[in-house]
Biotite code that builds the C-alpha atoms (Angstrom):
import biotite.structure as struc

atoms = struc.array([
    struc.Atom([244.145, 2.674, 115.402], chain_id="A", res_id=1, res_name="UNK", atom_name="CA", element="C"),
    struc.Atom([244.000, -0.475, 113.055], chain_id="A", res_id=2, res_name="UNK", atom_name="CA", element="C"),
    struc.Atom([241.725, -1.267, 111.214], chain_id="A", res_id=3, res_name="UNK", atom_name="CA", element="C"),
    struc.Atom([240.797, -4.886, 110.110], chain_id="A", res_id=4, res_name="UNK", atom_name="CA", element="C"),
    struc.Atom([240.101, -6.129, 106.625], chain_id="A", res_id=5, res_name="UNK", atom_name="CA", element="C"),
    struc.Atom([237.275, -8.189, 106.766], chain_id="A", res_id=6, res_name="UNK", atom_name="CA", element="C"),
    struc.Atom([233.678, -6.823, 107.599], chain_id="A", res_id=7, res_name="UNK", atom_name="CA", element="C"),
    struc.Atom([232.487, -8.737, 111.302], chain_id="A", res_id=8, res_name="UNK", atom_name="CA", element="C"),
    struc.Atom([229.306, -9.104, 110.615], chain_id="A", res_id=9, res_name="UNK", atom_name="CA", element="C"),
    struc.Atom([229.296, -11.240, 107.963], chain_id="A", res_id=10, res_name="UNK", atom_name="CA", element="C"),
    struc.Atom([231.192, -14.135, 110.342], chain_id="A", res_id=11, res_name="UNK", atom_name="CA", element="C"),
    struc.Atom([229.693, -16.031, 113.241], chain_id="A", res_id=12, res_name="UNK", atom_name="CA", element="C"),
    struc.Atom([232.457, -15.323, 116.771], chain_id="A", res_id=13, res_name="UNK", atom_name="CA", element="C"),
    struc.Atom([231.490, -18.731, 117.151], chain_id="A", res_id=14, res_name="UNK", atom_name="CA", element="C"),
    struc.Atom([233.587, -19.509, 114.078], chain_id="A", res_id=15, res_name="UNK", atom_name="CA", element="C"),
    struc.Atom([236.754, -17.550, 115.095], chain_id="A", res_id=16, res_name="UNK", atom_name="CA", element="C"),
    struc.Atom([239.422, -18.969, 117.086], chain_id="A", res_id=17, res_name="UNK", atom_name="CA", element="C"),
    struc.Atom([241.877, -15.466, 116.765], chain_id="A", res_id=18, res_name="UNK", atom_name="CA", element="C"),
    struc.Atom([242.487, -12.512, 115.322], chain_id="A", res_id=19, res_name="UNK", atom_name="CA", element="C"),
    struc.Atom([246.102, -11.053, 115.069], chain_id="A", res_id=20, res_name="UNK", atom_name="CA", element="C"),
    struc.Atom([247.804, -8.013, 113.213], chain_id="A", res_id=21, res_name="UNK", atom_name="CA", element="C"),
    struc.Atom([250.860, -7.764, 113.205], chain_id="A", res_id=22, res_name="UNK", atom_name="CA", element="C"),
    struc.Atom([252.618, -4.975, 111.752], chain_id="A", res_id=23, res_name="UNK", atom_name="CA", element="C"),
    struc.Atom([254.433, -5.389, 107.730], chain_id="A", res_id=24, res_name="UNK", atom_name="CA", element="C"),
    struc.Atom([257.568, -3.185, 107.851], chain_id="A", res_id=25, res_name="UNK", atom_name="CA", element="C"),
    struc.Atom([257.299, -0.911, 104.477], chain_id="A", res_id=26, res_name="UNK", atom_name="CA", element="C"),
    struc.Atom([260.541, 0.322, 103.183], chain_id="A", res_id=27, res_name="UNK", atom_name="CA", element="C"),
    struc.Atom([259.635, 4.437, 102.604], chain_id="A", res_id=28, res_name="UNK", atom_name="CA", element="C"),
    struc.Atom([262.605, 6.196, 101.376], chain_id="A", res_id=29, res_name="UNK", atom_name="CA", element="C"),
    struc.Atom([265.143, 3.996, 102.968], chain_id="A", res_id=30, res_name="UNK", atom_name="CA", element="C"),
    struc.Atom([263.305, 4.059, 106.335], chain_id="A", res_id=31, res_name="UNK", atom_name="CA", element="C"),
    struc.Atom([261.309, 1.393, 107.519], chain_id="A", res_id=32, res_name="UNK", atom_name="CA", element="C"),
    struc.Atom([257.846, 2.479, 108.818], chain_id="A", res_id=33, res_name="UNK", atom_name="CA", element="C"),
    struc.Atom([255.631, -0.696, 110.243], chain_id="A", res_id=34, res_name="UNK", atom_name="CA", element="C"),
    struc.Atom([252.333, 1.362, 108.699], chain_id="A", res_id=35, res_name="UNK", atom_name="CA", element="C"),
    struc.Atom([250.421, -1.423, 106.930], chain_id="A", res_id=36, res_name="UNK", atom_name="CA", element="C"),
    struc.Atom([249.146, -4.369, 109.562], chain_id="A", res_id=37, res_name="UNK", atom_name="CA", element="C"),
    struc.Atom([248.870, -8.173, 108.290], chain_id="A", res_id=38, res_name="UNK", atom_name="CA", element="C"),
    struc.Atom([245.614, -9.594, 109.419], chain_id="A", res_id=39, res_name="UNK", atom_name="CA", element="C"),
    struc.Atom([245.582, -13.370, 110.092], chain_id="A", res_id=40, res_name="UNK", atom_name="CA", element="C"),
    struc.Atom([241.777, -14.537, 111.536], chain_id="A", res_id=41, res_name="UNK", atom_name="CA", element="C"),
    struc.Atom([242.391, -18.085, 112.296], chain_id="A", res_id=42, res_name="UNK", atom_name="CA", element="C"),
    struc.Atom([238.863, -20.478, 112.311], chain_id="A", res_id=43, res_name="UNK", atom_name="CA", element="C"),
    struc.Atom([237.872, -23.341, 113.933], chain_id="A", res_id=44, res_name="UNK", atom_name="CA", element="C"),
    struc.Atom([238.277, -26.947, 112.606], chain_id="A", res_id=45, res_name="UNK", atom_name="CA", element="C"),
    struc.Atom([234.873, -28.193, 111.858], chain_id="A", res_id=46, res_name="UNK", atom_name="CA", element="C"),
    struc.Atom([235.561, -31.283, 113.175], chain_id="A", res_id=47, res_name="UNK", atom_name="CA", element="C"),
    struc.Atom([236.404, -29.437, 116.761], chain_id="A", res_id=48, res_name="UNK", atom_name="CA", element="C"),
    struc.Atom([233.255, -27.915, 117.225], chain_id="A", res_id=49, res_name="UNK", atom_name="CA", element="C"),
    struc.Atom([231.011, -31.136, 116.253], chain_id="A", res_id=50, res_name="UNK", atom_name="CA", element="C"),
    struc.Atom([230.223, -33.513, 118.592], chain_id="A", res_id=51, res_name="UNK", atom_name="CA", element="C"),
    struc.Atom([231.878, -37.054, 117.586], chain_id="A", res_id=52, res_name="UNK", atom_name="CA", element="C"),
    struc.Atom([234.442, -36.952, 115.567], chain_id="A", res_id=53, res_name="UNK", atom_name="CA", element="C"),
    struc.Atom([234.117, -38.992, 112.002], chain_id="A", res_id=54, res_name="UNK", atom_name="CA", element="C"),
    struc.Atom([235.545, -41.770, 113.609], chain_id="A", res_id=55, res_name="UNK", atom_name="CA", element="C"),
    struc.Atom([233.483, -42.246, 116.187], chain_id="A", res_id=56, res_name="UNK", atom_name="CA", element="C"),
    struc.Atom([230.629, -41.679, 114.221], chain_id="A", res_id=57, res_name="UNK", atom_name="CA", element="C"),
    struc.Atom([231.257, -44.723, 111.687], chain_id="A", res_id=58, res_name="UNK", atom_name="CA", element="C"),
    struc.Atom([231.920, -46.782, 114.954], chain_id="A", res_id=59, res_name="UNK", atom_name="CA", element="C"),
    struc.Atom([228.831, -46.141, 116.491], chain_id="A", res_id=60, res_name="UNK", atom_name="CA", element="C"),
    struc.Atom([226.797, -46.988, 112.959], chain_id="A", res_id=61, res_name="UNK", atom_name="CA", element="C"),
    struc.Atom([228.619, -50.163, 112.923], chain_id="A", res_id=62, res_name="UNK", atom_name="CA", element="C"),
    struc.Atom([227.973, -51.001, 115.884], chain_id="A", res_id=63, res_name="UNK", atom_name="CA", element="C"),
    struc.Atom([224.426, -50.043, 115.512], chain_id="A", res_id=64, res_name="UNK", atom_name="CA", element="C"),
    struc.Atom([224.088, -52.372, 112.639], chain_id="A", res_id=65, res_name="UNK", atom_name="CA", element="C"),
    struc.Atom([225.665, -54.870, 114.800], chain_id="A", res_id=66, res_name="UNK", atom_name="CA", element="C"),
    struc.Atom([222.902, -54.653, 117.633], chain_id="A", res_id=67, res_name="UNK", atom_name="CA", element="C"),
    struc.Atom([220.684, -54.198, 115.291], chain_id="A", res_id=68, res_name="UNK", atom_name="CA", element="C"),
    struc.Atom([221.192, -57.908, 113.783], chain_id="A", res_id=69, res_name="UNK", atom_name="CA", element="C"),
    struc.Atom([222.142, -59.858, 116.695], chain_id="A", res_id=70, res_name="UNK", atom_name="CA", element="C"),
    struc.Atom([218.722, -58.353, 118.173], chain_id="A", res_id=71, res_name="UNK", atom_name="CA", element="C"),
    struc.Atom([217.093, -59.764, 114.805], chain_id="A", res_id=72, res_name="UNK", atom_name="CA", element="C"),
    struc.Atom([219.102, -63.310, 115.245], chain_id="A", res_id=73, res_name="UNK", atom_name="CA", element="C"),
    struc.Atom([218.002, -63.254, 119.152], chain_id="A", res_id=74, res_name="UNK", atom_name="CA", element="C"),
    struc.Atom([214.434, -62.261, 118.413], chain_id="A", res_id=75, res_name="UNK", atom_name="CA", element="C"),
    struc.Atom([213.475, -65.106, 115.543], chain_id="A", res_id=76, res_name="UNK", atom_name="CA", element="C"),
    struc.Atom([213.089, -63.029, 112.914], chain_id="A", res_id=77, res_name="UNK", atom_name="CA", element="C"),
    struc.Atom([216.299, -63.711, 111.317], chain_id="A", res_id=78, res_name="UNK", atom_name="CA", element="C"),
])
C-alpha cells in the first residue's frame, strides 16, 4: 500500500489536477528495491480556473472606459 506525503484535508480536490507516485529505485546491498514512492501532486493554474483570463479582463475595462465616455460625449455632459 502507498502511502502519500501530504495530509488531504488540508487541500481543496478542486485545486488538484493529479496525483502520481511513482516508485524511486533504492540501491540495498547491491540490489535495487523500488520501496520508497516519489509523490508529484500537480495543481491547477489559477488563471485556468478563473473566468477571463487577465487579458481579457484589461480589454473589457478599456473598453468600458471607452463606452463609458463616448456615452458622456453623446449625452452632453462632456
Amino acid at each position: 500500500m502507498q502511502k502519500l506525503n501530504y495530509d488531504s484535508r488540508f487541500i481543496e480536490s478542486s485545486k488538484i489536477e493529479s496525483i502520481n507516485a511513482e516508485p524511486v529505485p533504492i540501491n540495498i546491498d547491491y540490489h535495487i528495491h523500488p520501496v520508497e514512492y516519489k509523490t508529484k501532486v500537480t495543481f491547477k493554474d489559477r488563471i485556468q480556473t478563473s473566468i477571463f483570463s487577465t487579458s481579457e479582463l484589461i480589454i473589457l475595462s478599456l473598453m468600458t472606459i471607452f463606452l463609458s465616455i463616448l456615452g458622456l460625449i453623446l449625452g452632453g455632459k462632456l
